[in-house]
N, C-alpha and C positions, 0 to 999 in steps of 0.2 A: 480696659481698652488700650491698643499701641498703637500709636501713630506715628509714622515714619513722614519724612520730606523726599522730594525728588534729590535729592542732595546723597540723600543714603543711597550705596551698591549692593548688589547683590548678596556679595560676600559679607557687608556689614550686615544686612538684613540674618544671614546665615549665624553669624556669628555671634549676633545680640539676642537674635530671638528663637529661629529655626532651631537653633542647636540645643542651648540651652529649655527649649519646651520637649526635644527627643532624649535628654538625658534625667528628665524628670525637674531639669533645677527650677523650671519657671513654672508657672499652671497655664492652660492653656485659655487665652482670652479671650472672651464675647466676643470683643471685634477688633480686626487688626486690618488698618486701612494706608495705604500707600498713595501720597496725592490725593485722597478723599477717595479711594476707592473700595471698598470691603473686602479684601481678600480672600478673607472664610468664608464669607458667601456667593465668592464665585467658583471659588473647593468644591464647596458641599453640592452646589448645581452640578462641574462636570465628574463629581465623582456618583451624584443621581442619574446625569444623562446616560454615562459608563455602564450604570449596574440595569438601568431600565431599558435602553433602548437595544433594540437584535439590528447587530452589525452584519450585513449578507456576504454570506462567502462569493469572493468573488472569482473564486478557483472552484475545481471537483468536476463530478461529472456532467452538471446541469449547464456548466459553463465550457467542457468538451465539447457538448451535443450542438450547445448556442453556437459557437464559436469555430469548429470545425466543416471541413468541405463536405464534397460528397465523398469523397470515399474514407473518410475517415467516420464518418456516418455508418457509412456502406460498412467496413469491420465492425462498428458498434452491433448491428443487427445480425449482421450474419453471428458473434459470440452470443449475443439472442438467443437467435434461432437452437445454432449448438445446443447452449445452456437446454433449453426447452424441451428438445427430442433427448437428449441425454434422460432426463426424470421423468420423461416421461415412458420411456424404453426400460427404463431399472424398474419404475413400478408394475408398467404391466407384465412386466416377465417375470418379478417377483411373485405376482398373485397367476400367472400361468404356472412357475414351479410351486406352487403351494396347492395347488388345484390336484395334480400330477402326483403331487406326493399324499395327501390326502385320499386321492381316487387309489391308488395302490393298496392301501390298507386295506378299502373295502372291496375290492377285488380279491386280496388274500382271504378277507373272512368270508365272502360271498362266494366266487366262483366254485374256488375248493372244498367248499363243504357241501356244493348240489352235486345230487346223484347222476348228471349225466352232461354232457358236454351242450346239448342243448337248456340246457336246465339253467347252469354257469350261467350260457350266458344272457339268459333272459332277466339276471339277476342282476348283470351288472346294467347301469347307465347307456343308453344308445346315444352314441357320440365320445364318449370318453376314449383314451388310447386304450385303455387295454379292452372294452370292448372292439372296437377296431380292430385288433389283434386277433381277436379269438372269433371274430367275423371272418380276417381274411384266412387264419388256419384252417377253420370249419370250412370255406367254400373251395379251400385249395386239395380240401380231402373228400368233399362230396361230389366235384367236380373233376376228380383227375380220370377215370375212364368216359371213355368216348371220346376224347376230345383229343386235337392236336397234342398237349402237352403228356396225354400219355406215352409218348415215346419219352418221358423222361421220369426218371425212377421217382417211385410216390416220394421217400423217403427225401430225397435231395428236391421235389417241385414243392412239397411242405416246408421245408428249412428254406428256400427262395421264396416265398410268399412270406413267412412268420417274419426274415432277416427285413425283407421290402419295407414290411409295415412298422416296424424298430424304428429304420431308419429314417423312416417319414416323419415320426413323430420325433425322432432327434433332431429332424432340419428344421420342425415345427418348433421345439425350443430354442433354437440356436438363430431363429430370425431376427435379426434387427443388435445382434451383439456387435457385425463386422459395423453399426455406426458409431456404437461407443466405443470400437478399437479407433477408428477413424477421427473420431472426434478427440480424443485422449493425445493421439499423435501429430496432429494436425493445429489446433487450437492456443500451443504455447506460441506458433508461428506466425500464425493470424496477429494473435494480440502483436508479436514481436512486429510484426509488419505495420502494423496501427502507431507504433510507436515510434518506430522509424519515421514514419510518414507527418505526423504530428512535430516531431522533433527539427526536421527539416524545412515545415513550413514555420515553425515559431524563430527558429533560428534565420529565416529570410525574412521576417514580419522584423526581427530585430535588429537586421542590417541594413535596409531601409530605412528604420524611423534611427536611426544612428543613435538609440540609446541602450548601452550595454550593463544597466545596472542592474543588482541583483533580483527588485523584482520584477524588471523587466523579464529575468530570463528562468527564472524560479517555475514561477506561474505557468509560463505555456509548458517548460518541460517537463515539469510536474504531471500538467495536466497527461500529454504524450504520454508518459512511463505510467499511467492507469491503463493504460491499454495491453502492457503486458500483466499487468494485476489480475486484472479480468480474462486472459487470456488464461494465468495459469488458475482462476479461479473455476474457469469452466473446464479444465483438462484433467483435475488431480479426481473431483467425482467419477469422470467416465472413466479414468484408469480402475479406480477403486472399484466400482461397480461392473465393470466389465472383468479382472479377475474374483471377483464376487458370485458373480451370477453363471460363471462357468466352471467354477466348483460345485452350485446347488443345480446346473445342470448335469455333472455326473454322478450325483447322488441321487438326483430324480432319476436317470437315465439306467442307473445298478438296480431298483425295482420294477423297468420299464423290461429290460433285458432278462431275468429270473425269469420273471409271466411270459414272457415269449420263449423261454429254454423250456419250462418247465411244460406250457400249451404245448411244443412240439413232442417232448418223451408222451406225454396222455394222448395226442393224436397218433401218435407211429405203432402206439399200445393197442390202440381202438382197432386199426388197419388189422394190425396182426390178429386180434383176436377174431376179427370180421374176416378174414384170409381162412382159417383155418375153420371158421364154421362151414363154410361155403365148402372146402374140400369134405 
């Protein structure tokens, strides 16, 4: 056991004891009390409080949300919202081009292999594109005499119905990309604006209470500059996914395109052979 007096400083204390027990020369004692006080056993408590007790951040985002206005709210949710239709846009166009490329295949082994163009297409799926396709070919070719649009050549009112329905079903993929363009271009600006705004009232909140010390001014701007975090968090997905998902749209769109070239040569074939039997 050490026992020191009020007498002893700091530096003595260091030099008699502290130093000599961190260099190994002393062993380190039961009990070492200052004025009757236990030393080591007031250690050993704050260095239990330290390890056991959870110290709450009093900074992040929990403390943005507490602690900021309305519109600084108002950015938090709108980078929400973003975030949200962003993944939710990637996935379901994901599983719309997987659908499309999927249905292709069995359009290639199905249609082409049945003996007649009603045959085809009973074979494919009603509702899929490329049935669609070979619905509005078939009706553009069963349907061109009698009617108004026979003043326009069978040949060219076929390639305007087979082109129509192409592109129907490319505007049907391409729905909902101009938000992840929107969202991608838009959203680092947002945050940038949340951050400005946050920054400018921490910085008034700090000139007011007239104290300029570091964590006075750490903290709030900290918290501010998470709003461009967030910002480019939500921006760099929908860049990614929006040239993403309009590459696997024209790769969907090159077998959407073939079935409508190839329906129009087998329609225009039909016509001529159906032309010359009639003569």
């Amino acid at each position: 056991m050490i026992k020191l007096t009020r007498t002893e400083s700091w530096d003595d204390i260091y030099k008699k004891v502290l130093y000599p027990m961190a260099e190994g020369q002393m062993q380190y004692p039961a009990m070492f009390s200052v004025n009757g006080i236990d030393i080591l056993s007031v250690e050993h408590s704050i260095l239990n409080f330290n390890t056991t007790a959870k110290i709450a951040n009093p900074y992040g985002l929990d403390a943005l949300w507490k602690g900021g206005d309305a519109i600084a709210r108002g950015v938090l949710v709108i980078m929400l919202i973003m975030s949200a239709s962003t993944w939710y846009i990637m996935v379901v166009k994901i599983v719309d081009q997987q659908k499309v490329m999927a249905q292709a295949k069995l359009a290639n082994a199905r249609f082409w292999s049945a003996r007649s163009l009603q045959e085809g297409k009973a074979a494919l799926k009603e509702g899929t594109p490329f049935w669609y396709i070979a619905d509005r070919g078939m009706t553009a070719n069963q349907h061109h005499e009698g009617t108004l649009v026979a003043q326009i050549d069978l040949n060219t009112w076929i390639t305007m119905s087979v082109g129509r329905a192409v592109e129907e079903i490319q505007s049907r993929l391409q729905n909902g990309l101009a938000v992840l363009a929107t969202v991608g271009s838009t959203a680092p600006f947002v945050g940038l604006f949340g951050t400005v705004w946050g920054i400018y009232h921490a910085l008034t909140a700090i000139g007011i209470s007239g104290q300029a010390s570091i964590d006075k001014v750490a903290g709030p701007v900290g918290e501010a500059l998470i709003m461009t975090a967030v910002g480019l968090a939500v921006a760099v997905p929908a860049v990614l996914g929006y040239n993403w998902l309009v590459r696997r749209n024209k790769v969907a769109m090159e077998g959407v395109r073939t079935f409508g070239a190839d329906l129009h040569s087998v329609l225009m074939g039909a016509s001529s052979k159906m032309n010359k039997t009639n003569r």
